[in-house]
N, C-alpha and C positions, 0 to 999 in steps of 0.2 A: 490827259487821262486822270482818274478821280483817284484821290490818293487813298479812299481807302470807299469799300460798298459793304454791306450786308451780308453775313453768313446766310444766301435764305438760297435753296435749289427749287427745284419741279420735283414735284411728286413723280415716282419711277412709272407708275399705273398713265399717268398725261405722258410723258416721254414716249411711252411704248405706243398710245392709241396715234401720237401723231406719226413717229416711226411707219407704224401699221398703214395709216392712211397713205403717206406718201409713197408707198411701197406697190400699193395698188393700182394708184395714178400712175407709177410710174413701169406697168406692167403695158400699158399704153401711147403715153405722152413721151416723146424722144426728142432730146435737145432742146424742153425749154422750162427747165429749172428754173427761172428768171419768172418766168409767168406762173408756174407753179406756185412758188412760195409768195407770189404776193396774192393768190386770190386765196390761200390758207391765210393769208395775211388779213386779207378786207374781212374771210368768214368770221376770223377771233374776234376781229374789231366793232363787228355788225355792220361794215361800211360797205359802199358801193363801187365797181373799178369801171371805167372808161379806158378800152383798148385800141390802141392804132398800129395799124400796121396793115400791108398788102396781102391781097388773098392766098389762102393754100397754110400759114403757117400753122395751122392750129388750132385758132383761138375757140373755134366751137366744139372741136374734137375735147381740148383742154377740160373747156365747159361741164359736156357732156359726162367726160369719163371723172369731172368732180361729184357730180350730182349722186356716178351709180355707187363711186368709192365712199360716201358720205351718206347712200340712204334717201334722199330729199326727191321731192316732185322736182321737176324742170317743165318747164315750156318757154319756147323759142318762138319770136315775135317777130316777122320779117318785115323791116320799117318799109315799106313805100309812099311815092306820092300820094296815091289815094287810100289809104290808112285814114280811118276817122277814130276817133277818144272811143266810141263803142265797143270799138272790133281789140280794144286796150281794154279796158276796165269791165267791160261789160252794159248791160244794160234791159230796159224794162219791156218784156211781150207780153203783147195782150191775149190772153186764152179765151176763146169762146163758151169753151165749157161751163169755168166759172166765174164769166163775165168780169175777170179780174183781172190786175196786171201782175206777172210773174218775173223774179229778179232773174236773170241768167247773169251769170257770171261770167268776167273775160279770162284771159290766156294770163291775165297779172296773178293771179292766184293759184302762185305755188311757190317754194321756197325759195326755189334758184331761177331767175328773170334771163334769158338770151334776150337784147332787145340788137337785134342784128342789123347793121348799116343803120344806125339811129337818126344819123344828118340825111336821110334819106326823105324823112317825111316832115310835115309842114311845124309850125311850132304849136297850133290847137294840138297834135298829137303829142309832139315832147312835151307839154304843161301838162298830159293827163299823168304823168308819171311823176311830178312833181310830188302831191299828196303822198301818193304810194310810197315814196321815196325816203320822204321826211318824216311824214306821224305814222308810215306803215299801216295806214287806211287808206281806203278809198269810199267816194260818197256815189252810188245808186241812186236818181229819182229821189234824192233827202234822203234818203238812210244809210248810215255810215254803217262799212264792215270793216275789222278789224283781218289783218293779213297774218297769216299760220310764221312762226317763227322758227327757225331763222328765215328771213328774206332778205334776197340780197341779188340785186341788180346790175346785170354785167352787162354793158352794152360798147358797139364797136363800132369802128368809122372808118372808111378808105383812104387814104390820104392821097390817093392816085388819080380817082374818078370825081373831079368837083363837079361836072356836069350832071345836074338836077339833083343837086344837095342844098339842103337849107341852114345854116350856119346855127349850133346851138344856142339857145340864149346861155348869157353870163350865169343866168339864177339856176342853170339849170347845169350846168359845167363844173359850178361850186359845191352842187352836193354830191356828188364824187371825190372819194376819197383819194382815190390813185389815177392817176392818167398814165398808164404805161404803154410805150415804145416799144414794137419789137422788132426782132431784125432777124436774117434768114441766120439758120443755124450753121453749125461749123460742115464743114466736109465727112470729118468721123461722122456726124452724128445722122448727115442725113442718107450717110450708107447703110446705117442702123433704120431708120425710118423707110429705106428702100428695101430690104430686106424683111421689115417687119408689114408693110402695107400694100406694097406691089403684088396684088392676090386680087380675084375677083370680087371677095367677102374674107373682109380682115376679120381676124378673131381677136372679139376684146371680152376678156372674161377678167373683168372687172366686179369683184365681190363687196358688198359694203364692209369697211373697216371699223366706223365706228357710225353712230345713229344721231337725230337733232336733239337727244338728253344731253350727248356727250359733248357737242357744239355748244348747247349754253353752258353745263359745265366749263369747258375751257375757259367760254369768255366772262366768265368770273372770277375764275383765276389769272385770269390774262388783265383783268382791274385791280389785282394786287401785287402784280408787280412793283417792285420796289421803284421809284423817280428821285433820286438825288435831288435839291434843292437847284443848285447845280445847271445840272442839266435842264429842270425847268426854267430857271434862268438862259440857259441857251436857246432854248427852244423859241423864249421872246424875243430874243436877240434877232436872232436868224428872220422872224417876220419884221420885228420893226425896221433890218433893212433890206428889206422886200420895199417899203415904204420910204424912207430917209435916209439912202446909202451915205450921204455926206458923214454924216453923226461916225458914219465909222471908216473914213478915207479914202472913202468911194465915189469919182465924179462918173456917177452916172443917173443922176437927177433927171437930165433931157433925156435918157433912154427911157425909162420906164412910167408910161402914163397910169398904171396903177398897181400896187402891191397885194401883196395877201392880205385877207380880210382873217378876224378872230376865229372865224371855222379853220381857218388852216392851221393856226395853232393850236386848238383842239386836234383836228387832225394827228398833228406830227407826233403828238402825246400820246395820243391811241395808238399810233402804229410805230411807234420808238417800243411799246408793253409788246405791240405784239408779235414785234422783231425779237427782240429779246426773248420772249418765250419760247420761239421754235429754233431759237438758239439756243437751247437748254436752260436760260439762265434766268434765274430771279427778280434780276434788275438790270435798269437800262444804261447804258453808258454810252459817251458821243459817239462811238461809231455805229450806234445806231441809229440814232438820230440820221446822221452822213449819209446813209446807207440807203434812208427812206426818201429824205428830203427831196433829189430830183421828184420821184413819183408823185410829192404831195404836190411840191409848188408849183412847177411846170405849166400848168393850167391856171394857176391863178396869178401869175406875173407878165401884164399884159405890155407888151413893147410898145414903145412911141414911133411915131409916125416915121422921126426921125434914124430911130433902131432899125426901124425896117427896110428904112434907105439904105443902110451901111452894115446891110444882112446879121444883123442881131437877131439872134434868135432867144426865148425867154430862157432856155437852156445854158447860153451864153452867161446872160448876167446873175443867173443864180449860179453857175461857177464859181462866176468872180466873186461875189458874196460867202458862197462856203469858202472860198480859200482865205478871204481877208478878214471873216469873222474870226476869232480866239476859241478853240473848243475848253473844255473846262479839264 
């Protein structure tokens, strides 16, 4: 632990709106606090989440009842095989009228992105989302549009049906901030979810809590978060052995065919501020770091051939690495 941090808090007015928000999400969403706070997570951070898990939990109800608590457009993009970059981005019709070519715009243009069973469609379709993703443009026929802020791209994966999935590329896995896991929820909670949805028409009277001023608000505050020296030091640590576990008494070199790249250490910096924020506090300290870490690296610590023989999973060896690194 840091021996000593910053007198600095959260303004009570930021406390109360995220308070607010959560209160409305969760007038809805039953049993997955976990998913919750990290797509409040990816919104502070401006970053993108990649969800896995099996059908029924949630994720698009989640989605959905962020958007109305939060204010923002949504549109839901259902990936299949025959999905082309058009029917994503949009694209050019010719009018007769004025013998001219008119822009229509796709289903990418609105705040909050469902891009639902992603690995579903081929990768011409997951590279149209690449641009969008990274410069928050997209290019029409040569003409580039800039996309309404905040955007922010949730997309999800089956982990059950690989039959006529197309595996993501690497380039496109990395711009995702978070890869989260999820898992069926407890007993209590899905008595509370049977109670609350077992109706012909669920009622979700979901009110917006706070609006897209109050979103980049935050995540301006969420940049001034306080980072200990420290801790950014930890933060390198933790990827360089992603990379080089010997360096820190870790044989597992033949496990891991590649480590985290410098986006994950951006990453972990982002979302260490924006842990710490909706944890009331000022400044980051290693247990938030810990806190995020699976989510960040998980996807970007790829096992060797050999790991894979002796059921390692990337889970595994960033384990081992958060336990044998030294927190500050």
């Amino acid at each position: 632990m840091l021996a000593t941090v910053p007198e600095k808090s959260i303004p009570a007015e930021e406390v109360a709106a995220i308070g607010a928000l959560r209160r409305e999400i969760a007038k809805v969403v039953v049993g997955q606090e976990y998913l919750v706070e990290r797509l409040l997570l990816a919104l502070l951070s401006n970053s993108h989440v990649l969800l896995e898990g099996v059908p029924g939990l949630g994720k698009t109800l989640s989605i959905t009842t962020l958007a109305r608590a939060v204010d923002l457009s949504f549109h839901r993009i259902q990936f299949t095989p025959d999905l082309l970059p058009a029917d994503v981005i949009g694209t050019l019709v010719f009018d007769p009228k004025s013998s001219e070519f008119q822009t229509r715009k796709g289903p990418i243009f609105a705040n909050l992105i469902l891009a639902d069973e992603i690995n579903r469609a081929p990768a011409k379709v997951q590279s149209a989302l690449l641009e969008a993703m990274q410069e928050r443009q997209v290019t029409i026929g040569g003409q580039t549009y800039p996309l309404d802020e905040p955007f922010l791209v949730l997309a999800t994966q089956n982990p059950i049906e690989q039959e006529g999935t197309y595996p993501l590329p690497e380039a496109q896995v990395d711009r995702f901030m978070l890869k989260l896991k999820l898992t069926y929820p407890e007993k209590r909670e899905e008595l509370d979810i049977l109670r609350r949805m077992a109706r012909s028409k669920p009622v979700f009277d979901v009110k917006p809590a706070i609006h897209s001023a109050d979103i980049l608000r935050l995540r301006t505050l969420t940049d001034t978060i306080f980072m200990d020296a420290r801790v950014e030091e930890y933060i390198v640590t933790l990827v360089d052995a992603t990379r080089h576990p010997s360096r820190y008494g870790l044989q597992m070199e033949h496990l891991i065919r590649y480590g985290a790249s410098p986006r994950a250490t951006i990453y972990l910096a982002l979302a260490g501020k924006g842990h710490a924020l909706l944890a009331g506090r000022g400044y980051v300290i290693p247990e938030d770091i810990k806190a995020i870490a699976p989510d960040v690296l998980r996807h970007r610590i790829i096992p060797s051939y050999e790991a894979e023989a002796l059921g390692k999973t990337s889970e595994d060896l960033l384990a081992g690495i958060l336990k044998s690194v030294p927190a500050p």
